[in-house]
C-alpha positions, 0 to 999 in steps of 0.5 A, a space after each residue: 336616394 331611396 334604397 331599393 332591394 329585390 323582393 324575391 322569394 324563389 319557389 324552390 326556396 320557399 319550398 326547401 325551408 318548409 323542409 327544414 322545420 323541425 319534426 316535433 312541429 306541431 301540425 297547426 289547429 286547421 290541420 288538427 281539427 278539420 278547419 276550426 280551432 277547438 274553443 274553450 268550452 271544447 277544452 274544458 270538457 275533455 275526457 282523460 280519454 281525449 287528453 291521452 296522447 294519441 296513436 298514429 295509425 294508419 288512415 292518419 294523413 296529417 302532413 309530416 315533415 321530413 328530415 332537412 333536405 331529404 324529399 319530399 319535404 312532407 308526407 301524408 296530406 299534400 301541404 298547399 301555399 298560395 303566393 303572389 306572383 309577378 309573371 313575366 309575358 314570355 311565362 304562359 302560366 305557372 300552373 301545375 300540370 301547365 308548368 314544367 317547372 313548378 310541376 317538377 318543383 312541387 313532385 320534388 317537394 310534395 308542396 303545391 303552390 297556388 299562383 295569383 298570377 299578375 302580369 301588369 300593374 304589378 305593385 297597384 295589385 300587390 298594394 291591394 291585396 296586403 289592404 286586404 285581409 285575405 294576405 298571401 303566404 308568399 310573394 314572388 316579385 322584384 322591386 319592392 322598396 325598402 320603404 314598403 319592407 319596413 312598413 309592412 314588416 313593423 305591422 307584421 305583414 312581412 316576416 323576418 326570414 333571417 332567423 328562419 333561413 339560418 336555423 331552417 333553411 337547408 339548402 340555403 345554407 349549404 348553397 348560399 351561406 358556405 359560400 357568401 356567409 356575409 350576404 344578409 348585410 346586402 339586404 338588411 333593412 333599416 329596422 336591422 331584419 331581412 324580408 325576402 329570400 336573397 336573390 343568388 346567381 353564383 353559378 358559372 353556367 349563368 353568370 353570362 347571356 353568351 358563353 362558349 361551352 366546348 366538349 371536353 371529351 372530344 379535345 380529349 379524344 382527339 388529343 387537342 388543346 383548349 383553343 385560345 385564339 379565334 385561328 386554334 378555335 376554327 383548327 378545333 371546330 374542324 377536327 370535330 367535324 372530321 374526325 369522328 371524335 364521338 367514335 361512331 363511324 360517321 361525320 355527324 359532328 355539329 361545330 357550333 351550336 348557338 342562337 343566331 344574336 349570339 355570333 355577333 357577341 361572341 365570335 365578333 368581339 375578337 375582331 372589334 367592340 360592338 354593343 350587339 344591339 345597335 352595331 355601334 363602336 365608339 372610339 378611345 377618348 369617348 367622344 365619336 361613335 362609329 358604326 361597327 360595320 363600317 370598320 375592318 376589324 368588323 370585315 374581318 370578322 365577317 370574312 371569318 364566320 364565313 369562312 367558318 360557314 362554308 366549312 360546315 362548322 356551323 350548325 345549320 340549326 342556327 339561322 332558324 335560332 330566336 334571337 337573344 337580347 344581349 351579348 357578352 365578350 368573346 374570351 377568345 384572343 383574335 389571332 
């Protein structure tokens, strides 16, 4: 089976290992010359004048880099990178100034990133642009084969980031290596190098689509213990509606706040299994599919988000939440 390996090269590490190139770096021959290498002839017939080493001043703008992770990467001129991007349909656009994201990344970092934003036919474009010669200096896109890494890497159309990630690659080592030091193994190819930037989601706030987050402060403030069964956890939301644990004199308290599909993932699961998409249960030996609501642990789940309801521990804010596409298991005990 052909071996597949998610081509990702994310903006923010993209920008972080600029930051970590070393600060003797000389600027390139475009950056130095207005555009244009000095030839030969040029070269020749330089003075002792010209050859002496120059002396910053201040109207000298040259890009500088900074120390490893500190911010901006870069001072003088601003440092622009143009990238391929596979741009979902919920993204609008990655734009500066019309992103928020990218526009904060690019402040943080002082590196402006040029998009050729692709939306359909991603990989038809992307094999045309690296038949051109116009190659873009970053590709952010998933799904590449490691056929097509290994083929452009050996015509050096993709570069070999392993290198370049451990020795420059500040926040990757402090955030992914510390932590995962055997992670390149899971993206090496078959000519033993790495072409893209491993993809990493290792951080507890989003390692699920639905979890339930509570105020620590407020079971502090309120003396209560961590809920741990469906009956401590509607015990917890009413204290918060009723007893003013954000001290204010007023029972404003929201109980819970959540998108709507996320009732169904999180506060059913403790009552019955339900794929949360199709409301379907399938039985222990695998071989009969029923319909979740048709069962009791299915009612009484109802019985008690409506319970929860009437007590106002739902955030009215909640019927009017966009749906979200999956769910996950409650760690809550049914009681």
């Amino acid at each position: 089976m052909k071996k597949t390996v998610r081509f990702i090269v994310l903006l923010l590490c993209a920008a972080l290992l600029v930051s970590c190139a070393p600060q003797t770096q000389s600027p390139s021959p475009a950056a130095t010359t207005g555009g244009a290498a000095a030839t030969p002839a040029k070269t020749a017939a330089k003075t002792e004048a010209e050859t002496a080493t120059p002396t910053a001043t201040p109207d000298d703008h040259t890009p500088k880099a900074t120390k490893p992770g500190e911010f901006p990467v870069y001072t003088g001129d601003q440092v622009t990178f143009s990238a391929f991007a596979q741009i979902s349909s919920s993204i609008t656009t990655m734009k500066y100034g019309e992103n928020a994201f990218s526009t904060f990344i690019s402040d943080l970092t002082g590196v402006r990133i040029e998009f050729d934003e692709v939306r359909a036919s991603a990989q038809e474009k992307l094999n045309l642009v690296l038949a051109s010669k116009d190659l873009p200096d970053i590709i952010f896109m998933e799904n590449i084969s490691a056929d097509m890494q290994v083929s452009y890497g050996s015509q050096g159309i993709f570069l070999p980031l392993e290198e370049l990630l451990v020795k420059n690659g500040y926040f990757f080592q402090k955030n992914v290596l510390t932590y995962l030091p055997n992670i390149f193994e899971l993206y090496r190819m078959s000519d033993g190098k790495i072409y893209c930037v491993p993809k990493v989601q290792g951080a507890f706030e989003i390692l699920y689509e639905n979890m339930c987050l509570i105020n620590q402060t407020w079971l502090d403030t309120l003396n209560l213990p961590m809920p741990s069964t469906t009956q401590e956890l509607k015990d917890t939301l009413i204290a918060f509606k009723t007893r003013d644990p954000n001290g204010n004199g007023k029972a404003d308290e929201l109980g819970i706040v959540c998108l709507s599909d996320a009732v169904w993932g999180f506060m059913m699961f403790p009552f019955i299994y339900h794929d949360g998409f199709y409301s379907t249960l399938i039985n222990r030996d695998g071989n009969d599919i029923f319909p979740a609501f048709t069962q009791d642990g299915f009612k009484e789940g109802l019985r008690y988000l409506n319970d929860l309801f009437v007590r106002a521990c739902w955030s009215p804010r909640r019927l009017t939440s966009p749906p979200i596409p999956s769910c996950a298991p409650s760690p809550c005990k049914r009681r």
